[in-house]
Phi, psi and omega in degrees: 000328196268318153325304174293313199283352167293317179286341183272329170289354180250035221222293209285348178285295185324319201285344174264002181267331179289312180320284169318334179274345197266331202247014156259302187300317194063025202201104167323297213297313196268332166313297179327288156356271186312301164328302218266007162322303211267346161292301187312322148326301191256019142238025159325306173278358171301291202295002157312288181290313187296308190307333184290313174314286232258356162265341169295317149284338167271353193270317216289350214290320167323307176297330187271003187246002196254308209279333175336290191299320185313299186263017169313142226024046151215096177296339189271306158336316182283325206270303190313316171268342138320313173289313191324307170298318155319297209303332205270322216258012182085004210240123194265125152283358172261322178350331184247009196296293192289347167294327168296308172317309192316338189254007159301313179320304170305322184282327172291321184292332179261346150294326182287328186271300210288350159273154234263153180311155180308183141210117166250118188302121143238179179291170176308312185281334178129347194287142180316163142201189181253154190270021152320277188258042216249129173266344193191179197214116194255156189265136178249161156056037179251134178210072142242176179279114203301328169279019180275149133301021196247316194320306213287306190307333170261004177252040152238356186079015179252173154042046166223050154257160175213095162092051173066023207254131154267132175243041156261349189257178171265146170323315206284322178266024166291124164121018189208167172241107205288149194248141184277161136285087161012155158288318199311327229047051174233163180287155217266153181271168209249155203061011172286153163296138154239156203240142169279169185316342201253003191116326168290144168279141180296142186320303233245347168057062168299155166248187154270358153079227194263359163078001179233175160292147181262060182284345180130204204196353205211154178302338200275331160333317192314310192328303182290345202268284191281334144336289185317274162006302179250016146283321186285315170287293216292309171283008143330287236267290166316313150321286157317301180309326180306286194279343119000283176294320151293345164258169182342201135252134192078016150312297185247121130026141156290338183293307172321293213296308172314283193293359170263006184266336197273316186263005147295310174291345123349272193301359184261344176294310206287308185289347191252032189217010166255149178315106199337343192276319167318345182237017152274307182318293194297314174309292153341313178290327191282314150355283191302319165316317161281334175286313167278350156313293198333275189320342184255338163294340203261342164261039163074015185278304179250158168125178194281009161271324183302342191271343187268346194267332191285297162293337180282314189290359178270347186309303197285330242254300169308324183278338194249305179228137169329073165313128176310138175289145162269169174306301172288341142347289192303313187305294210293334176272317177284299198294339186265330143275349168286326218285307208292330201303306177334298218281129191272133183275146195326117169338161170260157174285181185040351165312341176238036172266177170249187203275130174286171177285187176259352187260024182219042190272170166306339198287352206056193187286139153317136182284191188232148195227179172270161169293149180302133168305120153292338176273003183069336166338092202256142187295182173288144147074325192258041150083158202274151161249160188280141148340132162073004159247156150314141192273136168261117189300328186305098193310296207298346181266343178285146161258189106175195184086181176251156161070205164292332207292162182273176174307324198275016135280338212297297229275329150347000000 
């Protein structure tokens, strides 16, 4: 909820900065225009960072394919050096990801303010119906301010062209006179009162006119819709090509290359079933966009020198002082200690010989004794033996006898 009520407030901002600017300009067309100059201004360093991101990556991708080939089949090796190379070379792989999310929010907040407010069919009591049975029509999902002009103009149809384009309509309803919808989707009745959201009536006392859009009445009407249309794919297109053309040769992928050829024609699909002022919007944005790559290629920021240029001042910047670890830093050291936890540790030399014997003990060779009786007997003279021990071979350890002397004298 605290998420929707963020979006909504910032829905509701954009529509009051479009308003205020529609009542100095005076022109929908050059508002949208001035807006989105000034969104772009103030997501200038997003849109930096993103251009820097995602050409660093494609300048750095030749190298990542070197080392690819270098360590084929060791994948932790490939991967340990992959990271090694980013770190050296500056380059974050999420990096150009989030600044581009941030500016989705935006292109949905300028479809939501520039198409025209909701209309909910009710009844004589205020009650939901169909528009069937709709005595008046209330307005929903509206977020310019209702004392505007831009408001008034737009829930009367008026003065919201540029060059023969209305931009409430779409490419797909140009030439025609487009029938409006409901929340039901059913077509709006024509000459009912709309009510602002709470019921009430508007100052300006709008109807539903003729229920319908002024999209042109004629074919050639069509011409400006799709002019538009294919300006917005071509500087799509050219915008990708641009920064194409500054990385390497063998930067992007068949897959890359497949998918930048696809979303301009996406997006041209998107523009021709959306409202021509979204695809001004768009246009524009794409404008602003070919222009500062120009400006960042042309001062040396991007391109595959820049990149080279890049790893050498972080090299030495490593070599003269101890640099703050970075995120990927941090991956490349756990991996590198997971890699050592693995590794088993190194033999001692002779651990796995074997333990000596005793008869290759330190003590040297033994002296020679008589063999033990087999018979268990004790010899004349050599002292008893106990029941249940072994007879001891050792001359210096047998007793019996007199004196020092030993069993093998005794018998003497």
């Amino acid at each position: 909820m605290l998420a929707l009520g963020v979006f909504q407030a910032l829905l509701n901002g954009i529509g009051w900065v479009l308003a205020a600017i529609f009542d100095v300009v005076g022109n929908y067309g050059l508002a949208i225009i001035v807006l989105t100059i000034v969104i772009k201004v103030v997501l200038l360093p997003l849109g930096i960072k993103q251009i820097k991101s995602m050409q660093a990556m494609q300048s750095i991708q030749p190298k990542v394919k070197d080392l690819q080939k270098k360590y084929k089949g060791n994948k932790q090796k490939v991967q340990e050096e992959t990271m090694k190379l980013y770190k050296e070379a500056g380059v974050n792989p999420l990096g150009g990801c989030l600044p581009l999310l941030l500016q989705f929010p935006i292109l949905i907040a300028m479809y939501a303010v520039i198409r025209a407010p909701q209309l909910q069919p009710v009844d004589a009591e205020g009650k939901p119906a169909t528009s069937a049975q709709a005595a008046a029509y209330e307005i929903h999902n509206n977020h310019l301010p209702i004392t505007s002009d831009l408001f008034q103009n737009v829930m009367l149809h008026e003065n919201l062209g540029i060059l023969g384009v209305n931009l409430q309509c779409s490419a797909a309803q140009s030439g025609t006179e487009a029938k409006i919808a409901g929340s039901d989707r059913q077509p709006i009745k024509a000459g009912t009162p709309i009510l602002d959201s709470t019921g009430q009536p508007l100052d300006f006392s709008p109807t539903t006119g003729t229920g319908t859009l002024p999209c042109g009445s004629k074919g050639t009407d069509k011409i400006p819709y799709f002019v538009l249309l294919i300006v917005m794919v071509g500087t799509t297109f050219y915008q990708q090509r641009q920064m194409q053309k500054a990385s390497p040769p063998g930067a992007a992928s068949g897959q890359q290359q497949a998918i930048l050829k696809f979303m301009p024609l996406m997006f041209g699909i998107f523009g021709f079933t959306f409202p021509a002022g979204l695809t001004l919007y768009w246009t524009v944005s794409n404008i602003w966009t070919i222009g500062q790559q120009y400006a960042l290629l042309r001062a040396g920021h991007i391109g595959p020198e820049a990149m080279d240029r890049r790893i050498a001042e972080q090299r030495a910047k490593n070599a003269n002082k101890p640099a703050k670890q970075g995120f990927m830093a941090r991956l490349q050291e756990r991996a590198e200690q997971t890699r050592g936890r693995q590794q088993p540790p190194a033999r001692k030399p002779g651990a796995g010989g074997r333990k000596p014997t005793g008869s290759g003990s330190a003590k040297g060779p033994q002296p020679k004794g008589r063999r033990p009786n087999p018979g268990g007997n004790p010899k004349s003279g050599g002292g008893t033996q106990k029941p249940g021990r072994r007879p001891n071979t050792d001359p210096r350890k047998r007793g019996g006898g007199s004196g020092d002397q030993g069993d093998g004298e005794a018998g003497t």
